[in-house]
SESEGU-139919 format. One line per 5 residues: number of its first residue (from 1); their letters; for each residue x, y, z of C-alpha. Coordinates in nm, 4 decimals. Example, Ala and Ser with C-alpha at 12.3 -4.5 7.8 and 13.67 -1.06 7.14 Angstrom:
SESEGU-139919
1> AS> 1.2300/-0.4500/0.7800; 1.3670/-0.1060/0.7140
This chain:
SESEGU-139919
1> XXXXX> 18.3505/9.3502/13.5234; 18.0511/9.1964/13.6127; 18.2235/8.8930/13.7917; 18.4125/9.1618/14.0138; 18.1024/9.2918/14.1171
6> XXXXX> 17.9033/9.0055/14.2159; 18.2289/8.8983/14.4032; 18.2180/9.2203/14.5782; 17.9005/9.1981/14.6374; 17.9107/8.8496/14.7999
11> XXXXX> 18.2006/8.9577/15.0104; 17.9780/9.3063/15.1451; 17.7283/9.0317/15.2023; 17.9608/8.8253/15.3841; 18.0477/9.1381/15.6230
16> XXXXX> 17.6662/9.2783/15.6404; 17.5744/8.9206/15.8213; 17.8764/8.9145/16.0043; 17.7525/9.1792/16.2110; 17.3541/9.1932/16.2074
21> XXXXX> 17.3449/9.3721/16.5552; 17.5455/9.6698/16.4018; 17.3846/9.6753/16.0464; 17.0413/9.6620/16.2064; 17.0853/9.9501/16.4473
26> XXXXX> 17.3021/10.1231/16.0843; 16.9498/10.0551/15.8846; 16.7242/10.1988/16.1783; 16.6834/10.5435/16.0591; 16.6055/10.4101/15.6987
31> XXXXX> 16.3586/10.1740/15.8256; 16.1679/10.4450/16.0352; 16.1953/10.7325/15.7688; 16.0691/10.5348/15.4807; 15.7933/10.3827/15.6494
36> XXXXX> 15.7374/10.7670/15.7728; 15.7166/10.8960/15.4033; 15.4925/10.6097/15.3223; 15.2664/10.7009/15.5566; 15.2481/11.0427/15.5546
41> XXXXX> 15.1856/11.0411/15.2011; 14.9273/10.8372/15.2181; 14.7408/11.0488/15.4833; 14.8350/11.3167/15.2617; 14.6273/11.1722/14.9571
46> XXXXX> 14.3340/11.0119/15.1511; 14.2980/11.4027/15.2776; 14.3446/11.4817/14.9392; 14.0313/11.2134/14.8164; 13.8412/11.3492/15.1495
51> XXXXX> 13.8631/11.7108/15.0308; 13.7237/11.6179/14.6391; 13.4432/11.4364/14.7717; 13.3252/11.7544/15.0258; 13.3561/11.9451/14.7081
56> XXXXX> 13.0857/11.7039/14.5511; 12.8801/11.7538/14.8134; 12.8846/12.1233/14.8383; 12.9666/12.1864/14.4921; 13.2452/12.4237/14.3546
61> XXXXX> 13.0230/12.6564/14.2022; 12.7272/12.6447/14.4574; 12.6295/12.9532/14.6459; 12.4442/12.8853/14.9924; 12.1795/13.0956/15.1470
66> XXXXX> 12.0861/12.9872/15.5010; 11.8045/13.2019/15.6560; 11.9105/13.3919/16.0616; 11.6445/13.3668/16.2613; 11.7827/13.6347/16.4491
71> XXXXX> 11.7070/14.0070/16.2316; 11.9947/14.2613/16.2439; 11.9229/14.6113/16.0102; 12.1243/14.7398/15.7957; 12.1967/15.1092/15.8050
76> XXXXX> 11.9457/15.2539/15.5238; 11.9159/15.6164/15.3704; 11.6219/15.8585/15.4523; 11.5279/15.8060/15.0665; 11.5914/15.4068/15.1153
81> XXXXX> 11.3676/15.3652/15.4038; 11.0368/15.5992/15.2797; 11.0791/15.3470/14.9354; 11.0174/15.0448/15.1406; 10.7588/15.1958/15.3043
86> XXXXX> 10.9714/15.2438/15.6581; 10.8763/15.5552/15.8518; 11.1530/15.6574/16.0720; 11.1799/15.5154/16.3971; 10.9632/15.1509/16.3403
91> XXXXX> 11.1279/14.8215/16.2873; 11.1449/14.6984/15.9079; 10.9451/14.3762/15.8785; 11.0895/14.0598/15.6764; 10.8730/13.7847/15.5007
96> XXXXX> 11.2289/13.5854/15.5515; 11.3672/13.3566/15.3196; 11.0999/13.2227/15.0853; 10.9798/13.1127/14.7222; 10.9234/13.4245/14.5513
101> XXXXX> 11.3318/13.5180/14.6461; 11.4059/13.2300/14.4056; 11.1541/13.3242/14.1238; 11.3043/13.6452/14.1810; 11.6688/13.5074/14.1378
106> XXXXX> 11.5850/13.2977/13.8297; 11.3860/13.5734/13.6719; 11.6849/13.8437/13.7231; 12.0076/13.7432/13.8280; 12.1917/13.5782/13.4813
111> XXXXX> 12.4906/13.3273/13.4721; 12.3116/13.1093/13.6728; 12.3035/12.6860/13.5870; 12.0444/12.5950/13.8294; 11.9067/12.6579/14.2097
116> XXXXX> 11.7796/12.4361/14.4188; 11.5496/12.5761/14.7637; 11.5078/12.3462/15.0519; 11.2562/12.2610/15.3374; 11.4230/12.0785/15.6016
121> XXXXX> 11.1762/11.9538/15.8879; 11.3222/11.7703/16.1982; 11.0735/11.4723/16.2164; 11.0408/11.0996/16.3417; 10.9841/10.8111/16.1007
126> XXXXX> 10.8028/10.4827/16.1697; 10.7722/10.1545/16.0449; 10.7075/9.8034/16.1741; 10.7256/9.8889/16.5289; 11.0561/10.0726/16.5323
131> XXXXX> 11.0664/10.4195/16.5583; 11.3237/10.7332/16.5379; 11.4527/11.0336/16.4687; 11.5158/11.1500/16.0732; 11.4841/11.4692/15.8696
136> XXXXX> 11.2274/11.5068/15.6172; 11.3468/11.7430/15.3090; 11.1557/11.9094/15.0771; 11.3536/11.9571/14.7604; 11.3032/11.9794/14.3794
141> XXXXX> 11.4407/11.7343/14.1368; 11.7641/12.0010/14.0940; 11.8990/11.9186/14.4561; 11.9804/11.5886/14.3137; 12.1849/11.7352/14.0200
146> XXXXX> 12.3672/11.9902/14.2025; 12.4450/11.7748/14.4167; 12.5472/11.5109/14.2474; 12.3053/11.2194/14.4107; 12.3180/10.9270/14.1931
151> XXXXX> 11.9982/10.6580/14.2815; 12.0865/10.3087/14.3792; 11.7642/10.2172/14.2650; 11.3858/10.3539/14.1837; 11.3122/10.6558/14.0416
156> XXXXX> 11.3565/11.0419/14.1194; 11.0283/11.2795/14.1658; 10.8523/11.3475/13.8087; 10.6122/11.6650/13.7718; 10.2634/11.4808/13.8424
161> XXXXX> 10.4283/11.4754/14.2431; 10.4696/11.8134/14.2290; 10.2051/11.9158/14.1455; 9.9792/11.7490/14.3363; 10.1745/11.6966/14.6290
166> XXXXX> 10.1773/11.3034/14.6346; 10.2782/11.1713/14.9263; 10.5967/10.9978/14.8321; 10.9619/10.9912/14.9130; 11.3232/10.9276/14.7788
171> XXXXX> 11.5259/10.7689/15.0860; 11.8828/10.7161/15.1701; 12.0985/10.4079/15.2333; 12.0911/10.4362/15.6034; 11.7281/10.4760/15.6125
176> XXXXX> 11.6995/10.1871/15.3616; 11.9354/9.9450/15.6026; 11.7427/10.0452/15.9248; 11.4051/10.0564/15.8144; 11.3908/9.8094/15.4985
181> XXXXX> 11.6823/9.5431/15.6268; 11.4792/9.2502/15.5190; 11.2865/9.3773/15.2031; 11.3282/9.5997/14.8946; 11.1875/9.9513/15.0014
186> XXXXX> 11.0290/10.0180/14.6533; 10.6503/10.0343/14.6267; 10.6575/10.0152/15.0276; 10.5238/10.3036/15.2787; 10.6947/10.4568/15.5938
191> XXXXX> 10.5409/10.6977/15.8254; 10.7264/11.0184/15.8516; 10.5635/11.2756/16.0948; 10.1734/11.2314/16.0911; 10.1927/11.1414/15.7051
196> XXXXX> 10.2325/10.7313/15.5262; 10.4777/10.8369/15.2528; 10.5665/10.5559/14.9290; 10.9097/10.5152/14.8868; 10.9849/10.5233/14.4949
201> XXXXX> 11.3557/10.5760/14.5022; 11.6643/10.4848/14.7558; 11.9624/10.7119/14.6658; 12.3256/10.5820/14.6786; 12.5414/10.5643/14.9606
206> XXXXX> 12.7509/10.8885/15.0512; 13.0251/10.8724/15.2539; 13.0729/11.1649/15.5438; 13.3309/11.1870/15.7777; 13.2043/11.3737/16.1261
211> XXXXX> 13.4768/11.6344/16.0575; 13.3352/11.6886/15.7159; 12.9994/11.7212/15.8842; 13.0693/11.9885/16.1756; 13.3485/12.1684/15.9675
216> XXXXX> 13.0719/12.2378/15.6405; 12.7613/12.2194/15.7693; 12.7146/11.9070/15.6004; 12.4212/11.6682/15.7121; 12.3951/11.2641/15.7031
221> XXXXX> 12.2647/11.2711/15.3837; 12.2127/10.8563/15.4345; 11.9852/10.9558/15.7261; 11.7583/11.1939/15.4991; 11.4351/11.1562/15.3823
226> XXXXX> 11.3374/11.3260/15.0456; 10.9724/11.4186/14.9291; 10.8843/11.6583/14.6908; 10.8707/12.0598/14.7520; 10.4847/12.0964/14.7050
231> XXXXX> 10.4341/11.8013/14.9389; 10.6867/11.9800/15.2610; 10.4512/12.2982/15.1884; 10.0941/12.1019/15.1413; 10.1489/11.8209/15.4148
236> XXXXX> 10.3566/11.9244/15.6809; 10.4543/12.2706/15.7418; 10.4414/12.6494/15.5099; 10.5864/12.9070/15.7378; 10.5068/13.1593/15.4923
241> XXXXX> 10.0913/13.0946/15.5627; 10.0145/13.2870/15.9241; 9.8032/13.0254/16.0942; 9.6305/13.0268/16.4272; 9.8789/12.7675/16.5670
246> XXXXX> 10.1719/13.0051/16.4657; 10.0696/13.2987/16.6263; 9.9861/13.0837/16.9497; 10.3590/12.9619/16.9169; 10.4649/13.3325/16.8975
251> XXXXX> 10.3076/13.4234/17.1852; 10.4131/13.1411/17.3921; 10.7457/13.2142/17.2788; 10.7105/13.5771/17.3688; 10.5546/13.5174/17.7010
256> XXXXX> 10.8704/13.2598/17.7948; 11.1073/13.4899/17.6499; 11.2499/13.1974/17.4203; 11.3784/13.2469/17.0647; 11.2416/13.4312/16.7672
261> XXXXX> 11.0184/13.1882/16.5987; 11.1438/13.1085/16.2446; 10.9645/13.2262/15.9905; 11.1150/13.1456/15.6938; 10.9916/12.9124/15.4347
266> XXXXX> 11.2798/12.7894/15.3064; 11.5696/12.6524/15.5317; 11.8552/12.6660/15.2596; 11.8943/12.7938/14.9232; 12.1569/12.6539/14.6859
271> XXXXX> 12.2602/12.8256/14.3607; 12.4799/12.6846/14.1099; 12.6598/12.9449/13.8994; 12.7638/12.8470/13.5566; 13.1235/13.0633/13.5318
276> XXXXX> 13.3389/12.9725/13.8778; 13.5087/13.3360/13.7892; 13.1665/13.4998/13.8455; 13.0637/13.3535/14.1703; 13.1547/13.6633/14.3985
281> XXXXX> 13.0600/13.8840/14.1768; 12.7021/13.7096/14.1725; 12.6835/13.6329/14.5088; 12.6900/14.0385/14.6129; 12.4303/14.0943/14.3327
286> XXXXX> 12.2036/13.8371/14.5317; 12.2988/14.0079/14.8740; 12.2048/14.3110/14.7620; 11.8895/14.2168/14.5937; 11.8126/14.0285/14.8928
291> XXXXX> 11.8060/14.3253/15.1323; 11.5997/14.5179/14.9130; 11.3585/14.2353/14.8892; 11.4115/14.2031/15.2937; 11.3160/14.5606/15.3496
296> XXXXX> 11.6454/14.5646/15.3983; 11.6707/14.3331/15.7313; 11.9775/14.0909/15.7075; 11.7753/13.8043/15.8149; 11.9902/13.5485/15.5438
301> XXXXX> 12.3329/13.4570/15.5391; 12.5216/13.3964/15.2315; 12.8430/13.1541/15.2035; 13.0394/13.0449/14.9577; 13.1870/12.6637/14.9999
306> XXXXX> 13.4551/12.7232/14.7484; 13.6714/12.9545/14.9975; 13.5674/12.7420/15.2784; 13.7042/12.4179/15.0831; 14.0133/12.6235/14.9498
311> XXXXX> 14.1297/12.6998/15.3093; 14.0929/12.4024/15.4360; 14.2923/12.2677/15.0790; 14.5812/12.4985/15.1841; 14.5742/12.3883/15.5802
316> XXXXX> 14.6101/12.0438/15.4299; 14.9367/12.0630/15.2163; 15.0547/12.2677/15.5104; 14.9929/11.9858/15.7339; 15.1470/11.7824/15.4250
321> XXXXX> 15.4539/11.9438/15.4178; 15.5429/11.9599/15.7330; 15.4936/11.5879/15.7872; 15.6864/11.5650/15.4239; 15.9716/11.7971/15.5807
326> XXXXX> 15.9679/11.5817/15.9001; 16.0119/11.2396/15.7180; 16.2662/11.3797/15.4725; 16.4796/11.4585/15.8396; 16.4137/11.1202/15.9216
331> XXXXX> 16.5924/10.9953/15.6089; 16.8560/11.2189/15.6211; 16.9589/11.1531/15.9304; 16.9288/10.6994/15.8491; 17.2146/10.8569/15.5926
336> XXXXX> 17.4162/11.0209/15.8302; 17.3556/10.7248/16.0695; 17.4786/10.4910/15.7791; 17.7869/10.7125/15.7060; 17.9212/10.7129/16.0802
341> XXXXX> 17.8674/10.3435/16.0922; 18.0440/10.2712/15.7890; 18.3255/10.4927/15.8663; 18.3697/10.3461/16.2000; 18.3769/9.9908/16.0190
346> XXXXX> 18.6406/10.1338/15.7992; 18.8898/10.1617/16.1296; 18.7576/9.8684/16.2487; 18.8800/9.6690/15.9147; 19.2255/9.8160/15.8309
351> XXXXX> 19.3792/9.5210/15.8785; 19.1224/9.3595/15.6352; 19.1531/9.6479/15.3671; 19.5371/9.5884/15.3711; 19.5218/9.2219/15.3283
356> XXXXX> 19.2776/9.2486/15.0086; 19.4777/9.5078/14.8527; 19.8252/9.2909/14.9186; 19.6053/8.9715/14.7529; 19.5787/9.1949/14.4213
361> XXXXX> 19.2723/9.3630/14.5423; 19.2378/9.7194/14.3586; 19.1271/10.0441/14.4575; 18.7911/10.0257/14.2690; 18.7277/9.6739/14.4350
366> XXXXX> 18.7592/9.8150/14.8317; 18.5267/10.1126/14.6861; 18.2968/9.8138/14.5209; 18.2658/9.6424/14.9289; 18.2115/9.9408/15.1370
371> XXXXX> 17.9836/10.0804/14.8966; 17.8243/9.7675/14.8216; 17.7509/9.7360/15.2300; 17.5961/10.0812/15.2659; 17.3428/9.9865/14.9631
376> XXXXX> 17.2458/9.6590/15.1069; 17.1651/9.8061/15.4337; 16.9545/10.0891/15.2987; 16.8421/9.8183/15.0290; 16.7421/9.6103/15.3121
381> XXXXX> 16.6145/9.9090/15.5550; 16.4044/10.0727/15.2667; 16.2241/9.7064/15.2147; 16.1299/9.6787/15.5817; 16.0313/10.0443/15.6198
386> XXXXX> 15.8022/9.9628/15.2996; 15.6510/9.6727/15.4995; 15.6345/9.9028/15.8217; 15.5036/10.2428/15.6349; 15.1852/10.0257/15.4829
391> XXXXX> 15.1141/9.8555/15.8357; 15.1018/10.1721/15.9663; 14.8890/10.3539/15.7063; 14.6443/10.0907/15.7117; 14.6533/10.0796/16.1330
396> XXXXX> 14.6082/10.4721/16.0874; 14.2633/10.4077/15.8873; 14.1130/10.1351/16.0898; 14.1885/10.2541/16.4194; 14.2214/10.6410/16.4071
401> XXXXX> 13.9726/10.6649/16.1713; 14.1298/10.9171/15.9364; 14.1162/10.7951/15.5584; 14.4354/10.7169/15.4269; 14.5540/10.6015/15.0319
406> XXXXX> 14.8323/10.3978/14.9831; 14.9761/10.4611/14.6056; 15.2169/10.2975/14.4107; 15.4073/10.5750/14.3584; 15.4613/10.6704/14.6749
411> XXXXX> 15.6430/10.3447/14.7671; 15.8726/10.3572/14.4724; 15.9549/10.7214/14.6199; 16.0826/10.6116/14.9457; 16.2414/10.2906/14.8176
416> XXXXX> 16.4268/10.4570/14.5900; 16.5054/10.7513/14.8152; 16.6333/10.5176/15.0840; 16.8824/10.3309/14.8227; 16.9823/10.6659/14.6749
421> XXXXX> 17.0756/10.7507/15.0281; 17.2854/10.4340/15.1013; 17.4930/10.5314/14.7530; 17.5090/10.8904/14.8284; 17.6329/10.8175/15.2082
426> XXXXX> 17.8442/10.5306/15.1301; 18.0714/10.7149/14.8993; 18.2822/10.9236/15.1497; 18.3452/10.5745/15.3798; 18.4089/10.3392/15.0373
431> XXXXX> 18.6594/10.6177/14.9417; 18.8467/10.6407/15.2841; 18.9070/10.2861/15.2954; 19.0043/10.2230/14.9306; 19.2092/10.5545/15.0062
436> XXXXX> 19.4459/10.3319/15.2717; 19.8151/10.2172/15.1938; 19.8287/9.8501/15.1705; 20.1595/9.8162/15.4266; 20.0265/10.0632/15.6915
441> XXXXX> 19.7224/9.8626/15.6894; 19.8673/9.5052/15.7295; 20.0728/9.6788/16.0240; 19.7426/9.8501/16.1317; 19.6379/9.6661/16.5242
């Protein structure tokens, strides 16, 4: 049994070379619809890998409050208004976003793991002659934990630099590589703003696509600058105090009609909820208690990165699909392509077909050949479109710049798609020309 085969097999060999022309143009649409599946799936997954590493970065159970600079009222009851001290007909005043909201929150909200305010402060930093622009952020040591900053070496804030305000800094990699290329930043100072800050820690290297960054709100993170909250609010800049300099600002603001000046003292707000089932139900609680707080001017805007990061999920397998659907065509019609051919080869090889059967040739055997032929070519069509599909998925990452992962699994898919094809589409030609009478065929011209 197994001699018959291989001799089959050597004869569909025989008749697969004998024509290359024809069996390459047969094995096109095999080529070009494997190597499609190969690569679309590995788009698919490298969007897949993009998507779990936003949700690091925003966190699946974080709740963000950004403050509006711009106030809008809420409509509020005759009762409402005389509680906050409102008579009827002035404008509600706001001390915006600030400190006391997340005593407040930690003090009465429950089911919540951890919050984290921050002070972000556009700002230049300087070293060694060369000069540019960076954020400085105030945070406390829970921004690291929520979201999930690992350090690539040195040491995160402790409480003596909170309390006092020390002037020191964690950095990230980018800041490290530009201003530290030469030398290990730990122990060593940078200027940032009017201020000589130590550098004690330099966190690892996160990496953001730009779509990741405009579609989330998501900053470099490698670019930042980190110092501790009491040092942002000592050292550089408390909107919460009314100084001299901020009223000038307002007025010069007023008198060149440019934007409300922001008076917030915190620029974001991130809460970690311990239950994910609880995180809308929270987040009103804290929109509500916020207004209140407010007097109730919606001066704060409240966002959860969970629905944000589940859309954009779905959009993806969507986008998947369709790409899936679209390479699955592809195959299907390599098949059909392979089909025609070999049924076209069948009338072309009557003659042939007769003379094997009238050398003692059986039915089986002609089924054996043409079958044999249509699994070589997809065989041969699903190894090249292996060899095509990778080229492309790794062309797609270096010169489109979209991140793409290549899996194992995803090969042995196509390959054994393509193969299954060439069986499944060889059958109705093997079974034509094993179905031919021997005489007819040696009269066949």
């Amino acid at each position: 049994m197994v001699r018959k085969i291989l001799t089959n097999f050597a004869i569909a060999m025989e008749a697969v070379f004998a024509n290359k022309v024809r069996s390459l143009l047969t094995g096109l649409g095999i080529i070009f619809g494997v190597a499609a599946v190969i690569a679309m799936l590995a788009i698919g997954s490298g969007a897949q890998e993009e998507i779990l590493e936003q949700i690091k970065l925003v966190g699946v159970n974080n709740i963000v409050i950004t403050p509006v600079i711009e106030q809008s009222e809420g409509e509020v009851a005759e009762e409402e208004a005389a509680a906050v001290g409102d008579a009827k007909g002035k404008k509600n005043l706001s001390l915006g976003l600030n400190f006391l909201d997340v005593e407040s929150i930690k003090r009465i909200i429950p089911g919540i793991e951890a919050i984290s305010p921050e002070i972000i402060l556009d700002t230049n930093a300087a070293r060694d002659g060369f000069r540019r622009t960076a954020k400085l952020v105030g945070v406390e040591n829970t921004y690291f934990d929520i979201s999930g900053f690992e350090l690539d070496e040195g040491n995160f804030f402790n409480d003596e630099h909170f309390e006092l305000g020390k002037p020191v800094c964690i950095i990230g990699k980018s800041i490290k590589s530009k201003f530290f290329s030469s030398e290990e930043p730990i122990g060593k100072y940078i200027k940032v703003g009017r201020h000589w800050l130590k550098v004690i820690g330099v966190l690892e290297n996160r990496i953001i696509s730009d779509k990741s960054i405009s579609n989330l709100g998501i900053r470099d993170y490698n670019m930042d600058i980190y110092t501790p909250f009491s040092t942002a609010l000592i050292r550089y800049e408390n909107r919460a105090m009314v100084t001299n300099a901020l009223i000038q600002e307002a007025r010069r603001n007023q008198n060149n009609k440019q934007g409300a000046l922001n008076y917030h003292q915190l620029d974001r707000l991130v809460i970690k909820v311990k239950d994910t089932e609880q995180i809308t139900s929270i987040a009103e609680v804290l929109s509500k208690m916020l207004k209140r707080k407010h007097s109730q001017v919606v001066d704060y805007e409240i966002s959860i990165p969970e629905l944000l990061l589940k859309q954009q999920q779905r959009t993806k397998n969507i986008f998947n699909f369709v790409l899936g659907g679209i390479a699955g065509i592809s195959l299907l019609v390599g098949g059909i392509g392979i089909m025609n051919i070999m049924l076209a080869s069948v009338l072309e090889r009557i003659k042939e077909i007769g003379l094997r059967m009238s050398l003692g040739a059986t039915k089986l055997d002609i089924i054996y050949q043409f079958l044999l032929e249509a699994v070589m070519i997809s065989f041969s069509g699903g190894t090249v479109g292996v060899i095509l599909g990778l080229s492309a998925a790794y062309g797609i990452a270096n010169l489109a710049d979209i991140p793409t992962i290549v899996s194992f699994g995803s090969i042995i898919l196509s390959f054994g798609v393509a193969v299954t094809v060439g069986v499944v589409f060889g059958i109705a030609p093997a079974r034509k020309a094993a179905s031919q009478d021997p005489i007819t065929s040696l009269r066949y011209e």
